[in-house]
C-alpha positions, 0 to 999 in steps of 0.5 A: 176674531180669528185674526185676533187669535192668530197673533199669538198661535198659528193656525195649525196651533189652534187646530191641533189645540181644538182635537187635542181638546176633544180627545181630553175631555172624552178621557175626563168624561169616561174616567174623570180626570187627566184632561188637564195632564193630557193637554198639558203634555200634548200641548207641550208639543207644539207650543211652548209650555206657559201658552199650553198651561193658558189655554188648559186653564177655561177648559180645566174650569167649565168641564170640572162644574159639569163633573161635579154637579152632575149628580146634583147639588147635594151630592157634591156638597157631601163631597167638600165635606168628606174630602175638606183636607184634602181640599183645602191644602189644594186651595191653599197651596196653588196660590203659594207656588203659581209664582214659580211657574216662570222660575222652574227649569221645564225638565225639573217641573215635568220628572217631578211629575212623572216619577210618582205617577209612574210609580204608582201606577206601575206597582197597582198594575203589577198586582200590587195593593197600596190601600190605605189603613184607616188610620193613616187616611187622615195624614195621607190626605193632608200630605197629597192635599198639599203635593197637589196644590204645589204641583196645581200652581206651577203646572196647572196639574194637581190630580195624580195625588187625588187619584192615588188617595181614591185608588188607595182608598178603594172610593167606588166608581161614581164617587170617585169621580164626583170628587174629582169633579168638586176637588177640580172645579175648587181648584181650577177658580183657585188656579185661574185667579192666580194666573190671572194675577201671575200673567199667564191667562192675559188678553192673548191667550183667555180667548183661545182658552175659551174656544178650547171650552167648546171641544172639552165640552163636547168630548166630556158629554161623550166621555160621560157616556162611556163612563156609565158602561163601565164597570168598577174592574175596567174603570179602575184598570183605565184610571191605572193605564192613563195614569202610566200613560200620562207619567210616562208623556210627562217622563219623556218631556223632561227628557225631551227639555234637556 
């Protein structure tokens, strides 16, 4: 088996695959998201970047079921309900521009990334309010529905425009997170059919990604944890930092592709 694994990642690919897993599912786990971001980005390291999104893509699966359901069938069905736009412009959108993920320059894909991300999250940290008026809330979900889905099928990436719906919404913690749960799990079938069918979860590279589901499950349990000792001041302030954390990686790597 690990044979099979080494003929197409190195050893030290996989090891620093396996931690890098861990630590990601710990941030999912306490926060809810950017265990896809955070691979994607580390992974875009030391591999290059079509493995890196492969290997995302079982972990990005399994952990996202366990979010979502955590607190029951009944709440997570509550949730497609009351954020079905927003939902539906993901599914319909992955499928539609995974095929572009061989097509689109990697310092293109990654500044596309990073610059909203940064952005946002520089303003809220600053003090800045970007709540959404009411009204504007439908329109709003539509529009970062569809941003989501299209980065979601070139990059395996399609949180940030959740997360800054839900900051912009002031959604409570749990909620927040239960969402992100369901929006995530909906997409990551969606986007593992359309890999399956673009050709970058193949033979090689699906059992490597299923050995990245033991680490992500592990760091999610543990992440779960420290979600439930926090309060909704810091939770929303460490969603803020990763976020910026994140855009800034994904900045560099745009950089760094040049």
């Amino acid at each position: 088996m690990i044979d099979f694994l080494l003929t197409d990642f190195t050893a030290l690919q996989i090891v620093l695959a396996l931690a890098v897993t861990l630590f990601a599912g710990f941030v999912k786990g306490a926060i809810g998201f950017a265990m896809p971001m955070l691979m994607l980005s580390l992974f875009g390291s030391f591999m290059p970047s079509e493995k890196a999104l492969a290997l995302l893509i079982l972990p990005t699966l399994v952990t996202n079921l366990a979010q979502s359901l955590r607190q029951g069938h009944g709440a997570a069905w509550a949730s497609i309900v009351k954020y079905r736009l927003f939902i539906a412009m993901v599914l319909i959108f992955i499928p539609i521009t995974a095929g572009f993920v061989r097509i689109i320059p990697q310092p293109l894909m990654y500044a596309l990334l990073a610059g909203p991300i940064v952005l946002f999250a520089g303003v809220q940290l600053v003090g800045v309010s970007l709540a959404l008026p009411i009204h504007h809330r439908r329109r709003a979900e539509i529009v970062l529905g569809i941003i989501g889905g299209m980065y979601g099928g070139i990059s395996g990436i399609w949180g940030p425009p959740l997360i800054i719906y839900l900051l912009s919404i002031h959604a409570e913690k749990s909620e927040a997170v239960r969402v992100q749960g369901v929006v995530f799990l909906l997409g990551a079938v969606m986007l593992t059919v359309a890999h399956i069918g673009s050709g970058v979860l193949n033979p090689t590279t699906a059992p490597v990604s299923a050995l990245m589901v033991v680490p992500a499950m592990i760091g999610t349990w543990l992440g779960f944890r420290a979600h439930d000792r926090l309060d909704a001041a810091r939770f929303r302030r460490w969603t803020l930092v990763m976020l910026l954390l994140t855009g800034l990686n994904l900045l560099r790597r745009a950089i760094a592709a040049l």
